[in-house]
Each structure stands twice: as C-alpha cells, then as structure tokens.
Biopython code that builds the backbone (N, CA, C, O; Angstrom):
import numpy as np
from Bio.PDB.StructureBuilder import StructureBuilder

atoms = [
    (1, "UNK", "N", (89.812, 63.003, 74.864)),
    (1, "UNK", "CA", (90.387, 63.621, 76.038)),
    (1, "UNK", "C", (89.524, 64.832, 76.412)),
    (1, "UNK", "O", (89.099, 65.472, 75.450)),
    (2, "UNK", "N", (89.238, 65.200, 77.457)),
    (2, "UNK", "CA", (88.009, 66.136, 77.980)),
    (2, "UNK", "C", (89.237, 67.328, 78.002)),
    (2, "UNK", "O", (90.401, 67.234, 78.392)),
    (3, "UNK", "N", (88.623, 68.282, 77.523)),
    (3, "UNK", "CA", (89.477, 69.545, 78.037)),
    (3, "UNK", "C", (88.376, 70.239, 78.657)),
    (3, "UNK", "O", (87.180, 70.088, 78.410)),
    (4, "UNK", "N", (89.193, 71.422, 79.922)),
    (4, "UNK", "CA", (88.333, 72.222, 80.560)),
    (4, "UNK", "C", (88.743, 73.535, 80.359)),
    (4, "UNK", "O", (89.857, 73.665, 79.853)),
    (5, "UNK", "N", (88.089, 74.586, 80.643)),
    (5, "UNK", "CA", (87.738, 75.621, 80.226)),
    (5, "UNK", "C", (88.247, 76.681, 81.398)),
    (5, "UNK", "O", (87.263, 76.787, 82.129)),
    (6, "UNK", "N", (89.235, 77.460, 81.896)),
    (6, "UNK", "CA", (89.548, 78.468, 82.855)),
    (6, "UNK", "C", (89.609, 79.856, 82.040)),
    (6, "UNK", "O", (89.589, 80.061, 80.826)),
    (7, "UNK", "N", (89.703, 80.866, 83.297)),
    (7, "UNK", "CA", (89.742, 82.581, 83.116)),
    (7, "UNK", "C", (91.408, 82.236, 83.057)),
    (7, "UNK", "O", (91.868, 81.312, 83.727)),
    (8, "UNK", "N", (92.244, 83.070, 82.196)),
    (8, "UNK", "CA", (94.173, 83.016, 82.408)),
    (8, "UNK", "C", (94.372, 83.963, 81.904)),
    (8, "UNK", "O", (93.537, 84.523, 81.193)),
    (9, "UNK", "N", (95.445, 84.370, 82.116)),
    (9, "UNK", "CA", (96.447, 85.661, 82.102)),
    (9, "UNK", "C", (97.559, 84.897, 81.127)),
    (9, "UNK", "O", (98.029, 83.778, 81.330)),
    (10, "UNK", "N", (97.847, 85.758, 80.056)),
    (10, "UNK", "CA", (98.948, 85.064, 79.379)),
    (10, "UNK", "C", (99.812, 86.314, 79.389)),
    (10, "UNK", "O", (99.338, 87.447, 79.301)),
    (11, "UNK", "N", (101.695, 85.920, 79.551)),
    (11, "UNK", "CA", (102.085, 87.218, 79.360)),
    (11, "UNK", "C", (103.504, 86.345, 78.170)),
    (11, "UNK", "O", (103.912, 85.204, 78.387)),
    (12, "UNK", "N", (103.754, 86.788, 77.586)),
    (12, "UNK", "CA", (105.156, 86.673, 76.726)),
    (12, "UNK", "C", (106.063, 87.254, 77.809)),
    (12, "UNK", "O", (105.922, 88.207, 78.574)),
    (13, "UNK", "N", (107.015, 86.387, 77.625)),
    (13, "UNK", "CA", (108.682, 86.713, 78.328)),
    (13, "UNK", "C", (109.918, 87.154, 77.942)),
    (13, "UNK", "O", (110.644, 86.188, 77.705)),
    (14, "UNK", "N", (110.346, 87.977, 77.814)),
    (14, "UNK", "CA", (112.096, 88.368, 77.627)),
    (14, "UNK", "C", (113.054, 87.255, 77.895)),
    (14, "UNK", "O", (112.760, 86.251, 78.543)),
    (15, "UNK", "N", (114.651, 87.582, 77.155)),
    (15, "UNK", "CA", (115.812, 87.268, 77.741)),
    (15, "UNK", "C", (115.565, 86.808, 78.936)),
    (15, "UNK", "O", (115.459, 85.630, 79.277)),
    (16, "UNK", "N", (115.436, 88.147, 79.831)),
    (16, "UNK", "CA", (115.597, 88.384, 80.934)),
    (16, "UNK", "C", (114.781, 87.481, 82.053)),
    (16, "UNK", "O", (115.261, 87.016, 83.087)),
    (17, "UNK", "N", (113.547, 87.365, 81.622)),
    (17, "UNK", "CA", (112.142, 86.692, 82.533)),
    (17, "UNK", "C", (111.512, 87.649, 82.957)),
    (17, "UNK", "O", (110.943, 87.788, 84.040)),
    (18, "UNK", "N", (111.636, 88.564, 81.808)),
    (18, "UNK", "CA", (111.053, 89.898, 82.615)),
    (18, "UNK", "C", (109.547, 89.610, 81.340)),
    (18, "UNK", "O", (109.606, 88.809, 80.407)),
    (19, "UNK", "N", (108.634, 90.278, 81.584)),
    (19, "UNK", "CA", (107.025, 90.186, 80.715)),
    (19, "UNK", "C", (107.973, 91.156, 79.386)),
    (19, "UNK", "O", (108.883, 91.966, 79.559)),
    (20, "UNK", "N", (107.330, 90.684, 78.076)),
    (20, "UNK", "CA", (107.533, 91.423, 77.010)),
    (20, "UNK", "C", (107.411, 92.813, 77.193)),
    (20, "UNK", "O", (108.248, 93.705, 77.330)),
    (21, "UNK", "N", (106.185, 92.797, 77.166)),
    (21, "UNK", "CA", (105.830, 94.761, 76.886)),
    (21, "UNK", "C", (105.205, 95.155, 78.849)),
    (21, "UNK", "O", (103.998, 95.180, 79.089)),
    (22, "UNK", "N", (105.989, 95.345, 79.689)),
    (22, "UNK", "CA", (105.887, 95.245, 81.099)),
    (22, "UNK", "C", (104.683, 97.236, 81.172)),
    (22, "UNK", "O", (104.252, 97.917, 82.103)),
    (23, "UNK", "N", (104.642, 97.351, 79.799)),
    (23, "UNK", "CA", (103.265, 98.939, 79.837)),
    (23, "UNK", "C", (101.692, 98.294, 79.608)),
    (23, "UNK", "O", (100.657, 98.867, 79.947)),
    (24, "UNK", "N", (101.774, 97.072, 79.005)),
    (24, "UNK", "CA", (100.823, 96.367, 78.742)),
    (24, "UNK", "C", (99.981, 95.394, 79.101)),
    (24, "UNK", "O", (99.844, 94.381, 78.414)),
    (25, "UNK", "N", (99.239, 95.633, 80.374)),
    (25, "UNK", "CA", (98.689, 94.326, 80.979)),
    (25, "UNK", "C", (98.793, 92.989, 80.464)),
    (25, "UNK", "O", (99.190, 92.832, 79.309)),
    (26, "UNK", "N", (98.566, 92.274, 80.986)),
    (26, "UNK", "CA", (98.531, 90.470, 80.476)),
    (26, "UNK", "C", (97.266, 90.811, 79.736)),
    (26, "UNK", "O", (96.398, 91.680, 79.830)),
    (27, "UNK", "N", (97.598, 89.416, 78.695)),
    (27, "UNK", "CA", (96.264, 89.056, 77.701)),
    (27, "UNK", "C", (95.392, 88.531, 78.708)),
    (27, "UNK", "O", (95.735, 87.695, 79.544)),
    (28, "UNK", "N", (94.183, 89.077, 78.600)),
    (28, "UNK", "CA", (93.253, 87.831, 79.597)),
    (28, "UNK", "C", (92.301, 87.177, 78.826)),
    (28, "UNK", "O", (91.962, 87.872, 77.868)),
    (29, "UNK", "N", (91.714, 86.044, 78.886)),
    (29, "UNK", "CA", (90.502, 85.555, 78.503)),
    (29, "UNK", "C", (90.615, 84.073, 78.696)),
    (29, "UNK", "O", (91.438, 83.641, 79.504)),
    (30, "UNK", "N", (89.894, 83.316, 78.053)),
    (30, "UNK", "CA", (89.407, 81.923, 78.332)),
    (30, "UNK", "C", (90.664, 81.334, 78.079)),
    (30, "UNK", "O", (91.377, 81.897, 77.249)),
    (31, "UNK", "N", (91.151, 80.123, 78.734)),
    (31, "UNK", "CA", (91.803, 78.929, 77.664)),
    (31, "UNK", "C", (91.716, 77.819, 77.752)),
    (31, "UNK", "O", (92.000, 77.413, 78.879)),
    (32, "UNK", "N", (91.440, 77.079, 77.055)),
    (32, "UNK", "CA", (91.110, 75.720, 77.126)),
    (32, "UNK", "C", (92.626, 74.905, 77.696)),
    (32, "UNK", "O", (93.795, 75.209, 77.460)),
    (33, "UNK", "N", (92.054, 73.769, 78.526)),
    (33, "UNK", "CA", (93.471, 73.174, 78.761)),
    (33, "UNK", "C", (93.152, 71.877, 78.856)),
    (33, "UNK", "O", (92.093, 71.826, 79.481)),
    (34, "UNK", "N", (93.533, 70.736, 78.545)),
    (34, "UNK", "CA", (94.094, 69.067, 78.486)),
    (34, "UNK", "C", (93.426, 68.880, 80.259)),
    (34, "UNK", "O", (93.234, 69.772, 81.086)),
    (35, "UNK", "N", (93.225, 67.562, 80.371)),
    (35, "UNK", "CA", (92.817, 67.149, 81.340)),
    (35, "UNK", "C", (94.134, 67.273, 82.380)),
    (35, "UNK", "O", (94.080, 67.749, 83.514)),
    (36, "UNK", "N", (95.258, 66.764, 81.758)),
    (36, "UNK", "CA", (96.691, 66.917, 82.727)),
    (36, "UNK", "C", (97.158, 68.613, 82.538)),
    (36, "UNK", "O", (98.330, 68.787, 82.870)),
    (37, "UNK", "N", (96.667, 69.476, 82.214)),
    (37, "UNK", "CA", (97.617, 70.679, 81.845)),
    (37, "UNK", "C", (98.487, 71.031, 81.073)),
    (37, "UNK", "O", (98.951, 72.167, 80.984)),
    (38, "UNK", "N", (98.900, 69.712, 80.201)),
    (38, "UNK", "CA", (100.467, 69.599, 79.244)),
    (38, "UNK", "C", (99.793, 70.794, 78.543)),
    (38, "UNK", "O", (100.399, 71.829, 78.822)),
    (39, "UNK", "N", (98.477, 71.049, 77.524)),
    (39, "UNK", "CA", (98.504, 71.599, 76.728)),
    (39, "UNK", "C", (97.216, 72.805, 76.922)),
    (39, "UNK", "O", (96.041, 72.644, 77.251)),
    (40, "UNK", "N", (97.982, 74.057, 76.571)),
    (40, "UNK", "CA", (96.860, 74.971, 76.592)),
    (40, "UNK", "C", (96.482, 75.235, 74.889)),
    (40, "UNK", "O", (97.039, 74.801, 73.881)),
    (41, "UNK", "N", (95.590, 75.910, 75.017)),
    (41, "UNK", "CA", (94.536, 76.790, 73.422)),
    (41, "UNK", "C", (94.288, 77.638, 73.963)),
    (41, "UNK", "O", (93.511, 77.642, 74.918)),
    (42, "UNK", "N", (95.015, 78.836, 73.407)),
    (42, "UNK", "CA", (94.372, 80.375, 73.549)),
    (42, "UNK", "C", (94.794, 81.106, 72.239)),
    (42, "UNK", "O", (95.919, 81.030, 71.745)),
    (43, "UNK", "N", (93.844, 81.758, 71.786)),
    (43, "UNK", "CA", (93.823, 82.961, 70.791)),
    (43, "UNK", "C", (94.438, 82.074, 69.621)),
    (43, "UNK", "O", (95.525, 82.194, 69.057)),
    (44, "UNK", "N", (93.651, 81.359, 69.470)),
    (44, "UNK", "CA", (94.399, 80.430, 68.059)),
    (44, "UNK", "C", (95.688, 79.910, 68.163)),
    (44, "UNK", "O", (96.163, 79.560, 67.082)),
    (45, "UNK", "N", (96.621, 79.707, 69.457)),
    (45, "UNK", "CA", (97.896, 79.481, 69.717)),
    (45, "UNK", "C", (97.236, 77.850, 70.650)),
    (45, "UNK", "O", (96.207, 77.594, 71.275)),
    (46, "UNK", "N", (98.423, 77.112, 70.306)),
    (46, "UNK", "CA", (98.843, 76.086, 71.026)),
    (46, "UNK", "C", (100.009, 75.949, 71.865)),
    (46, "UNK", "O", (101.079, 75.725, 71.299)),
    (47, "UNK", "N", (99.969, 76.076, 73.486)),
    (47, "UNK", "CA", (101.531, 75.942, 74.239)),
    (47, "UNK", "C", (101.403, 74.810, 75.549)),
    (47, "UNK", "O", (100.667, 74.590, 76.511)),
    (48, "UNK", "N", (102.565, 74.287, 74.936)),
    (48, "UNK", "CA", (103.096, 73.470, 75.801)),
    (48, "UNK", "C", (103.728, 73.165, 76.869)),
    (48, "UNK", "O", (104.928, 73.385, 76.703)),
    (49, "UNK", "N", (103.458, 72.695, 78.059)),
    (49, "UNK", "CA", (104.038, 72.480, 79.167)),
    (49, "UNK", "C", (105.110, 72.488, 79.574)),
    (49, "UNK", "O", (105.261, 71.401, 80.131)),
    (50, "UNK", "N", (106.449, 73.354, 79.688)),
    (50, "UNK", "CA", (107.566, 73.306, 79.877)),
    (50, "UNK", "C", (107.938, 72.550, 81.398)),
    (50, "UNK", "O", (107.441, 72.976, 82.441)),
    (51, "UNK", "N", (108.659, 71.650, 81.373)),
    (51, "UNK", "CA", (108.714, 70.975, 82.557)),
    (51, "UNK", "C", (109.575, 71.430, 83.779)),
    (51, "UNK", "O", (110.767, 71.626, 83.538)),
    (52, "UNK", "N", (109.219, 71.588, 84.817)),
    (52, "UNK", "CA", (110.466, 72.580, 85.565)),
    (52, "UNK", "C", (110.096, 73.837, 85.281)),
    (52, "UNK", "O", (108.997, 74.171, 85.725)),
    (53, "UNK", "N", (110.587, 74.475, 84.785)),
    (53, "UNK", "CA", (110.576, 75.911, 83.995)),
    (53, "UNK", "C", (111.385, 76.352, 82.674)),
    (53, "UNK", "O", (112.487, 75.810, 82.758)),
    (54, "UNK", "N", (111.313, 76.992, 81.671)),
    (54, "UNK", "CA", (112.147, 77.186, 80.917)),
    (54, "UNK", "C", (113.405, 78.051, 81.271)),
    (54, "UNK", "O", (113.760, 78.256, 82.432)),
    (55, "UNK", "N", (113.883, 78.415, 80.445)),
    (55, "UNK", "CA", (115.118, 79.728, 80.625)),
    (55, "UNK", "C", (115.061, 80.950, 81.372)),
    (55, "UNK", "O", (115.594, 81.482, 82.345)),
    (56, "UNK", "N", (114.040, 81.204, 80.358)),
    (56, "UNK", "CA", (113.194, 82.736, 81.274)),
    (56, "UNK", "C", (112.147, 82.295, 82.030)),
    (56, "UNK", "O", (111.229, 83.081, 81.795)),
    (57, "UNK", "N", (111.829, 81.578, 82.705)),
    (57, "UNK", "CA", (111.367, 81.021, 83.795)),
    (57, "UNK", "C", (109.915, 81.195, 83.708)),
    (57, "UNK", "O", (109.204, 81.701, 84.576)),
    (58, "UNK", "N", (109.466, 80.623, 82.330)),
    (58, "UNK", "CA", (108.245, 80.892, 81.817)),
    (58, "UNK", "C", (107.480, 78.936, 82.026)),
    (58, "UNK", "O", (108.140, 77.980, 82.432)),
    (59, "UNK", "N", (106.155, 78.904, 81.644)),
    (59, "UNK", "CA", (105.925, 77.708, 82.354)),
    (59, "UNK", "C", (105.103, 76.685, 80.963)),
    (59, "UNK", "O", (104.660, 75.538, 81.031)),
    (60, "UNK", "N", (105.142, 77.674, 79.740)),
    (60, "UNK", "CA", (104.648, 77.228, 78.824)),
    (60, "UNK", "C", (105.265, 77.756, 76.955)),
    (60, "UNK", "O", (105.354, 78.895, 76.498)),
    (61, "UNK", "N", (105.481, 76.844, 76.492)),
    (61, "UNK", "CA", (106.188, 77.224, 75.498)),
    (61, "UNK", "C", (104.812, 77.176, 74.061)),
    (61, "UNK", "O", (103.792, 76.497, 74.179)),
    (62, "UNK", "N", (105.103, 77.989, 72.891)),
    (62, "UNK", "CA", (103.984, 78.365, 72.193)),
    (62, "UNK", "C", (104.660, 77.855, 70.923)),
    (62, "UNK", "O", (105.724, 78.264, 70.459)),
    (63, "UNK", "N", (103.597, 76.566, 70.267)),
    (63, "UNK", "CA", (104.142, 75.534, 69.447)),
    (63, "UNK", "C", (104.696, 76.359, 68.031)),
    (63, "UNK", "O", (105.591, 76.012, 67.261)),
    (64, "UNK", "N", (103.783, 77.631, 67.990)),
    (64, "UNK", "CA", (103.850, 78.525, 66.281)),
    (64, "UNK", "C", (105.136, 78.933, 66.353)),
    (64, "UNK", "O", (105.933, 78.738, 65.435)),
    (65, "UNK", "N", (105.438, 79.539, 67.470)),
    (65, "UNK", "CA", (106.586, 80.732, 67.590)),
    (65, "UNK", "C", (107.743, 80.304, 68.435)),
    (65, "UNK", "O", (108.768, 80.892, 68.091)),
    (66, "UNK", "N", (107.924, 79.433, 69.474)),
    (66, "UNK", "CA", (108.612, 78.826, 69.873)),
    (66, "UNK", "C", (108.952, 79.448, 71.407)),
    (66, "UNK", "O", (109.626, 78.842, 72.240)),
    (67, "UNK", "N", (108.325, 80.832, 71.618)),
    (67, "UNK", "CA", (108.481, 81.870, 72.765)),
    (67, "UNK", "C", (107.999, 81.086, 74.209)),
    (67, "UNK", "O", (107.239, 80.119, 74.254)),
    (68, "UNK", "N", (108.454, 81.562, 75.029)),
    (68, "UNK", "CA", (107.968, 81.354, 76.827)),
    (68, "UNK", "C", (107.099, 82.166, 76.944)),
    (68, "UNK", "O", (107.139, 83.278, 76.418)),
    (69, "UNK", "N", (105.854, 81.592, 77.896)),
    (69, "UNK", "CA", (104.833, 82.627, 78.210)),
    (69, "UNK", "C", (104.977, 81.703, 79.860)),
    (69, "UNK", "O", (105.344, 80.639, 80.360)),
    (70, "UNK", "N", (104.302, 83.222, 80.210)),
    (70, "UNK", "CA", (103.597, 82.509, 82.064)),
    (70, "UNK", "C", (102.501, 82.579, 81.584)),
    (70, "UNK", "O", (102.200, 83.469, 80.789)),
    (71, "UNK", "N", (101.575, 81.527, 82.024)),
    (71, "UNK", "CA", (100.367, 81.585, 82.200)),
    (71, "UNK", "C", (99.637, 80.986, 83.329)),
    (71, "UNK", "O", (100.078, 79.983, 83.889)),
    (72, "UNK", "N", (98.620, 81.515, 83.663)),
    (72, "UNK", "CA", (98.027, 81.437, 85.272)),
    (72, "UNK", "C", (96.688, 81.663, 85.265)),
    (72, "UNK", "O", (96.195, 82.429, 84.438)),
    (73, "UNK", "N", (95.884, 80.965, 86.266)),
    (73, "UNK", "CA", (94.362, 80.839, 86.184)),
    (73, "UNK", "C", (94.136, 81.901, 87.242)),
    (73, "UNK", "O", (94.838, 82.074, 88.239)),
    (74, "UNK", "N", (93.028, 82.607, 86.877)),
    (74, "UNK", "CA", (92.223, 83.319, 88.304)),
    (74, "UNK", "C", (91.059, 83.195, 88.140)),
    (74, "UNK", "O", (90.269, 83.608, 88.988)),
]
sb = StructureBuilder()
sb.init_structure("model")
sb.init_model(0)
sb.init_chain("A")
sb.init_seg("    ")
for serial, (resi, resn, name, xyz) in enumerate(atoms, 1):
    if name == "N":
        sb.init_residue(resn, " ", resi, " ")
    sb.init_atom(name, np.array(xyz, "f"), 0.0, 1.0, " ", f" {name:<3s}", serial, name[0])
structure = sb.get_structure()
C-alpha cells in the first residue's frame, strides 16, 4: 500500500472538543498517511480514522492511548 507524506497539525482533544493544552500550539511536522486516509503515523503514534466524527468531534483516534486528535494538512 503506497503511503504519502503531508505537513499536519496534530492537536489532542478534551471532554469538551476543546484542544488539550489550548497555551500550546498544535504539534506540527510530517505524517505519513494510507493511500485512503484511514490511517495516519506521526511521532511514533498510529491513529485511526474516526468515521463521522468522534465525541469530541475529533477526526482521528490514537491506537496506543485511545484519545481524539484533529488532525489537518497545510
């Protein structure tokens, strides 16, 4: 399966859908992603495609820890 390579912003999510630490910019750097998007690789983490959205209205769930993140290409 070919994965490709984007610039992303990862942020962890609250309860709420609010960003974890909202003093702390987003993580930025590379992440590899699946030809369909189901699956990202960043920072030694694997997250998965939440379909719709999750709870906290995050768009990817993180296989180690089980948390919502947004993540987004620029």
């Amino acid at each position: 399966m070919a994965k490709r390579q984007y610039k992303i912003f990862v942020n962890q999510l609250t309860e709420n859908g609010a960003f974890k630490y909202p003093w702390v910019k987003q993580e930025l750097g590379e992440g590899e992603f699946t030809s369909s998007f189901h699956t990202c690789y960043f920072n030694e983490k694997t997250f998965v495609k939440i379909k719709g959205s999750g709870p906290k209205r995050g768009n990817y769930r993180c296989e180690e820890n089980g948390e919502e993140y947004r993540i987004s290409k620029y």
